[in-house]
N, C-alpha and C positions, 0 to 999 in steps of 0.2 A: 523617528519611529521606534519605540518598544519592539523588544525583540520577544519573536514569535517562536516560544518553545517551551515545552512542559514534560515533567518529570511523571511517569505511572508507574506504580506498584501495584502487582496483585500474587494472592497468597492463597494456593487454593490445597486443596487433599490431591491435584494433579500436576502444580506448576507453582512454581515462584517465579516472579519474574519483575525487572526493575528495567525500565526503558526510558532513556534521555531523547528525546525530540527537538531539533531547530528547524522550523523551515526554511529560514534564509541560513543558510548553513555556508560551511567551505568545504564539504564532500568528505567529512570527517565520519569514520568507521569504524566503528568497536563493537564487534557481534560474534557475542558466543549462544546458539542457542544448541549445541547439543545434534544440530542437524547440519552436516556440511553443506548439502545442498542448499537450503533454507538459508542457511549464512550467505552462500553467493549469490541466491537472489537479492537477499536485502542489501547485500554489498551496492549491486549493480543499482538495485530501485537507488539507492542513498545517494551514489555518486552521479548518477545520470538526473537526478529529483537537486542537486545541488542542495543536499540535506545534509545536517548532520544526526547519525541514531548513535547511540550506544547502549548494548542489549546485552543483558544478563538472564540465562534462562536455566531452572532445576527444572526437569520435566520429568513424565512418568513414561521414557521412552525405552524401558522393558517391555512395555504394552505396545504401545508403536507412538509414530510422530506426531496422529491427531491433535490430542490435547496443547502438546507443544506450540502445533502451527495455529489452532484456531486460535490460544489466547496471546498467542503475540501477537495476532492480525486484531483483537478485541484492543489490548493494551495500545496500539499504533494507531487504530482508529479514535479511540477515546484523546491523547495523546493530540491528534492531529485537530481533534476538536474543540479542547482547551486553548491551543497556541493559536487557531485563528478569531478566540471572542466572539464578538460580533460578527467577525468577517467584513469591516467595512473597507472600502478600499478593492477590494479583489478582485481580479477578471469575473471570479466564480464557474465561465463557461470554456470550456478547453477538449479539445479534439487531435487528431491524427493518425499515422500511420507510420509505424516501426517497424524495421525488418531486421532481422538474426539471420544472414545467409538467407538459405532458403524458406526458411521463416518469415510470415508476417501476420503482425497483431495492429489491428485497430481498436480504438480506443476514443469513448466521448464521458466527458466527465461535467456536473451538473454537483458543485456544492452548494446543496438547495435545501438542506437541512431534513428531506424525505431520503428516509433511507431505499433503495434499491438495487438489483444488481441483474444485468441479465447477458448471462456468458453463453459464446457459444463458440466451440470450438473440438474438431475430431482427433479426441486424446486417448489412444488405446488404454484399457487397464495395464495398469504396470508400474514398475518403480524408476529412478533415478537415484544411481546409488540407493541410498536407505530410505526415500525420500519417495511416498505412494503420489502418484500422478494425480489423483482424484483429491488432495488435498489443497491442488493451487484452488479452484472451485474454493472450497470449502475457507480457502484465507479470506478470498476478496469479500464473501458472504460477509464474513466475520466484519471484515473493514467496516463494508460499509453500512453496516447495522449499528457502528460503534461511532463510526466518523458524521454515520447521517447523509451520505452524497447518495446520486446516483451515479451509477456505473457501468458503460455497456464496454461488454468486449468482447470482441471476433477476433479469433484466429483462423484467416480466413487460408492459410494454407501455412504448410511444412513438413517435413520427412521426418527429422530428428527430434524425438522426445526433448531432450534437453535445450535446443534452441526454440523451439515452441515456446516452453514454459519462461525461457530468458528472453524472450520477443514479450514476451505478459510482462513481466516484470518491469524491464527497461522503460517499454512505452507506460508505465505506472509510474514512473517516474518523472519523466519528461513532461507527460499530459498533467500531473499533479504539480511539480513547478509551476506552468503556465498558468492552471487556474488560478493558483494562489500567490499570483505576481500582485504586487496593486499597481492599481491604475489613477496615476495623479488627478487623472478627471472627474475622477469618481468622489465624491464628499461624502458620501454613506452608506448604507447598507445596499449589496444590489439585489435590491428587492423593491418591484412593485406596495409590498404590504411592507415596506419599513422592518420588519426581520426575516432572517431566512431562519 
């Protein structure tokens, strides 16, 4: 099998940024975006997703994190949609349930080439370290508008900011693996209509 991984560049008036992707990785980590927090979520997604990323990020984060977070989440989705082609071979459909202490996130994922996303989870307004709450929403947006999957995720409970958001991430990883295991039964595209 060809290995499944692709380099993105993007070059904008709010961000430069240069991101290495493997899906079949060895939990290889090299992420600087400028946001600590945002680095340890993708730490966790990368090594729990049995990924390898390595992230280069100039942002325009005098103004704040946005810019940053959504076009990493653009460049990782796009990224993610190059290294799997076709997609033949793949599970495609992958589900379950993470927990971070008293955290827990569900998570159902459909790489079905429709982009969608539908989050739900009780996140007070607020930050983590430097890092606005309201931007995890606004990554996966990004994802999967850029990767093409659908996406459901509940946080169906937890106390802690911080574990909340690392119960999303984790389980984005783990659930992302899974889909994009292939499956030796499989001869081609899983798809009814021959492309997804």
């Amino acid at each position: 099998m060809s290995t499944r991984q692709a380099s993105i560049s993007r070059d904008t008036k709010e961000t430069q940024i240069q991101l290495d992707f493997t899906v079949d990785g060895d939990c290889k980590s090299d992420i600087k975006t400028g946001i600590g927090f945002l680095d340890h979520m993708l730490d966790l997604f990368t090594v729990h997703g049995l990924f390898d990323l390595k992230l280069r990020v100039n942002g325009d984060l005098e103004i704040d994190g946005h810019h940053t977070t959504e076009d990493v989440a653009i460049c990782l989705g796009k990224a993610l949609s190059e290294a799997l082609n076709d997609s033949k071979g793949i599970h495609r459909y992958a589900s379950g349930l993470i927990p971070m202490d008293e955290a827990l996130c569900q998570i159902a994922l459909d790489i079905s080439g429709r982009p969608h996303l539908d989050f739900e989870g009780d996140f007070p307004k607020g930050k983590v370290g430097d890092f606005d709450v309201e931007l995890v929403e606004e990554f996966f947006r990004a994802f999967v508008n850029n990767a093409r999957v659908t996406l459901h995720i509940n946080v169906l409970k937890g106390g802690n900011l911080h574990h909340m958001i690392e119960a999303c991430f984790k389980a984005f990883g783990v659930i992302l693996d899974r889909a994009t295991q292939i499956d030796t039964r499989k001869k081609g595209v899983p798809s009814t209509k021959g492309v997804l």
